[in-house]
C-alpha positions as CSV (number, residue, x, y, z in Angstrom):
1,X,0.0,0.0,0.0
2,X,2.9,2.4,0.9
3,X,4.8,1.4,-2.0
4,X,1.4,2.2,-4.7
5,X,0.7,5.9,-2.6
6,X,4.3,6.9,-3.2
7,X,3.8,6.0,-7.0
8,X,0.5,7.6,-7.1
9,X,2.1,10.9,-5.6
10,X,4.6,10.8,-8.3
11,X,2.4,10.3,-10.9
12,X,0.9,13.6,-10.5
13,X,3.0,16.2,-13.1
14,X,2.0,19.7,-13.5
15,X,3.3,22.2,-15.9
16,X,4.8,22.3,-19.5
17,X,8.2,23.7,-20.5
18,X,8.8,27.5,-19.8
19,X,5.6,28.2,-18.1
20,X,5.3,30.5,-14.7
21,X,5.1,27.4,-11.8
22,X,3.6,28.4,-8.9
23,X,5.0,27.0,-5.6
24,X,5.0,23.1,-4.7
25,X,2.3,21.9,-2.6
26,X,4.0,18.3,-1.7
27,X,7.7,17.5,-2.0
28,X,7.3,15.3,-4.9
29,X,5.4,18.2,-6.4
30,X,8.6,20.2,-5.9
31,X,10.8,17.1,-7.4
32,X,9.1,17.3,-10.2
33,X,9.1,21.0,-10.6
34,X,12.8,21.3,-10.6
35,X,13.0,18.0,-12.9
36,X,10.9,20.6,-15.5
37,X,12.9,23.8,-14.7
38,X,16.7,22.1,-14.4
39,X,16.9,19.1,-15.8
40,X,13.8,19.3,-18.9
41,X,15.6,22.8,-20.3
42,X,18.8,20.7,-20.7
43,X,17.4,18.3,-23.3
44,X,16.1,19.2,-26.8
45,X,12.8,20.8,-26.4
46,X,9.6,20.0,-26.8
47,X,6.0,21.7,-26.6
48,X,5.7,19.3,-23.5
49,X,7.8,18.9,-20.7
50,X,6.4,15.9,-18.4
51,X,8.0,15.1,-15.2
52,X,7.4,12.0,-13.2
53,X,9.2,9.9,-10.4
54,X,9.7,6.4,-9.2
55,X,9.7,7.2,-5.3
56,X,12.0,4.6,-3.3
57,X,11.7,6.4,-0.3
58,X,10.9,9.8,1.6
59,X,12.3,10.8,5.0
60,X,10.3,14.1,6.2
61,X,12.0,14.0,9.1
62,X,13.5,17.4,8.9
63,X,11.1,19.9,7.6
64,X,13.7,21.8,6.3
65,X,15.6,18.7,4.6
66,X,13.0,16.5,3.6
67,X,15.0,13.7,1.6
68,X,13.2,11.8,-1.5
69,X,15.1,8.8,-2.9
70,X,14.4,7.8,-6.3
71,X,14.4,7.5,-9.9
72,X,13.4,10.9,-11.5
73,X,12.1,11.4,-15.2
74,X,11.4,14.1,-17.6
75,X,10.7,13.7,-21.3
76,X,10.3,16.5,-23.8
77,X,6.7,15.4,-26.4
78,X,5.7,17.6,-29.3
79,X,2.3,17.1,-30.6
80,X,1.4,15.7,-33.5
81,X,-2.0,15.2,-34.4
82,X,-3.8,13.3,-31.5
83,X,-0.3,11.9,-30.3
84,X,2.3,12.7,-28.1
85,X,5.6,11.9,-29.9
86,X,8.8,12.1,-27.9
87,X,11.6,14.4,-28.4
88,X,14.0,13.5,-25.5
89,X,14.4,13.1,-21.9
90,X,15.8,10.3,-19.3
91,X,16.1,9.1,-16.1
92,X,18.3,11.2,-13.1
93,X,18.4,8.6,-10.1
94,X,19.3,10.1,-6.8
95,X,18.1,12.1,-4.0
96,X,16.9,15.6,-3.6
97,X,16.7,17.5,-0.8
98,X,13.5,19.4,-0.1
99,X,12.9,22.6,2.3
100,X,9.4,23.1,3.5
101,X,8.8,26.7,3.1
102,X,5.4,28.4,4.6
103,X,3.7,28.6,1.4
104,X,4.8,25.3,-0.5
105,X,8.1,23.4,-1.0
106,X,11.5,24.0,-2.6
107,X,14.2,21.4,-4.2
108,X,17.7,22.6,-2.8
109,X,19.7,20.3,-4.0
110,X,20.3,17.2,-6.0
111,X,22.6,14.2,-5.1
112,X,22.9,12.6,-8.5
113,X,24.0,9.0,-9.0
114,X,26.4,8.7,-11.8
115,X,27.0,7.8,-15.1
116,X,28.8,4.8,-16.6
117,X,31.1,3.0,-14.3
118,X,30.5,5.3,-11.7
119,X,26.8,4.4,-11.2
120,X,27.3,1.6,-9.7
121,X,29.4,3.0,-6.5
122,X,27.3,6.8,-6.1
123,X,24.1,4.5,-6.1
124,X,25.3,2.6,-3.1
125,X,26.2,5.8,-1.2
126,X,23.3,7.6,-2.4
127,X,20.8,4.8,-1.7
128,X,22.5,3.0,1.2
129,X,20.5,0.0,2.7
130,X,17.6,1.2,0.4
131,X,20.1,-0.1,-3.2
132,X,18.1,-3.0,-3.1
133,X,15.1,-1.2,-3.8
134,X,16.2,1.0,-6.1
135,X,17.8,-1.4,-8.5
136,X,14.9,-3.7,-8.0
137,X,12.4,-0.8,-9.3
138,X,14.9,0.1,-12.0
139,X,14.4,-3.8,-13.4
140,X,10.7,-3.4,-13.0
141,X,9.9,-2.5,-16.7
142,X,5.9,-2.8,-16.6
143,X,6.0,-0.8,-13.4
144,X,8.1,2.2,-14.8
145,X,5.6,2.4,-18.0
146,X,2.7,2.0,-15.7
147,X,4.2,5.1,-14.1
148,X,4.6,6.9,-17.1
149,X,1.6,6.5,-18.7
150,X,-0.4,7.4,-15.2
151,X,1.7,11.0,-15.3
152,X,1.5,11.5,-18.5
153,X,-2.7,10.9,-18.4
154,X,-2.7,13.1,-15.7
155,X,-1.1,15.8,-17.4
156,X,-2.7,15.6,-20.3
157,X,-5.9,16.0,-18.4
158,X,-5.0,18.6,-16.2
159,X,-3.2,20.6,-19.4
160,X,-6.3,19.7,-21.6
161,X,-3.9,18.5,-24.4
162,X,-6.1,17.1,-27.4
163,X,-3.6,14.0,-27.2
164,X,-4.9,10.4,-27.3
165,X,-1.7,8.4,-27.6
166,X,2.2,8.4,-26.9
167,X,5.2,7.5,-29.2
168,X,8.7,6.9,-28.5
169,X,10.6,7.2,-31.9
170,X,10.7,3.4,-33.9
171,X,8.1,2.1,-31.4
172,X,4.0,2.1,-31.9
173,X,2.1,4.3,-30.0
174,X,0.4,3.7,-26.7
175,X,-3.3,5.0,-25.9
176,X,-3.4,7.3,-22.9
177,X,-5.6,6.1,-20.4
């Protein structure tokens, strides 16, 4: 049950590339903010920026450091037609650090596992005892789609995008639910 709230949290995405964003009401709210507004404007654009995340774990122990393990997305779509074709995005694994402010919350900072043969070793320090669970979520294919499509439903929706499906480039195209 735990582990399908966090994913439901993180499915919820908000606001498309170079819009005005209004202040986080949730942590992962604020993840995924700073996915759209550091992370998205580093990739080729798109009409569509759409954050989501795969949550390991959140520790809101300290208001003012609230930690959020994970696997954090953004993707760059352009429309075309009824579907949502993808320009580019990936995946930042890591953990950010969120400040509770009195009118929402704020990312500041990122602790980014690395690339290449340096993933392996910042994962376990990032992760610690919780590695397990992160690698096992990063094997778990139909879960990470079933992610994606829920955040990308929802922001369709909320955006009131006239899209219908989703395309990664040589692959058919998925209905959004």
């Amino acid at each position: 049950m735990k582990r399908t709230l966090l994913f439901a949290l993180s499915a919820l995405v908000l606001l498309a590339c170079g819009q005005t964003q209004q202040k986080a009401d949730t942590p992962i709210k604020a993840v995924e903010q700073y996915m759209v507004q550091n992370i998205g404007t580093q990739y080729s654009q798109g009409e569509y920026c759409i954050p989501y995340s795969i949550v390991v774990a959140v520790s809101d122990a300290n208001p003012q450091d609230i930690l959020v393990w994970g696997d954090f997305w953004v993707e760059n779509y352009n429309l075309e037609g009824d579907t949502l074709k993808t320009v580019s995005g990936g995946s930042h694994p890591g953990l950010m650090h969120v400040a509770k402010l009195a009118d929402g919350y704020e990312v500041n900072a990122f602790d980014a596992v690395g690339d290449g043969s340096s993933f392996d070793p910042t994962a376990k320090a990032i992760f610690g005892d919780r590695y397990d669970t992160f690698i096992a979520l990063q094997a778990d294919d139909a879960e990470k789609d079933a992610t994606r499509g829920q955040a990308i439903a929802a922001y369709v929706k909320a955006n009131q995008i006239p899209a219908k499906f989703y395309q990664d480039f040589g692959w058919d195209a998925k209905e959004i639910k």
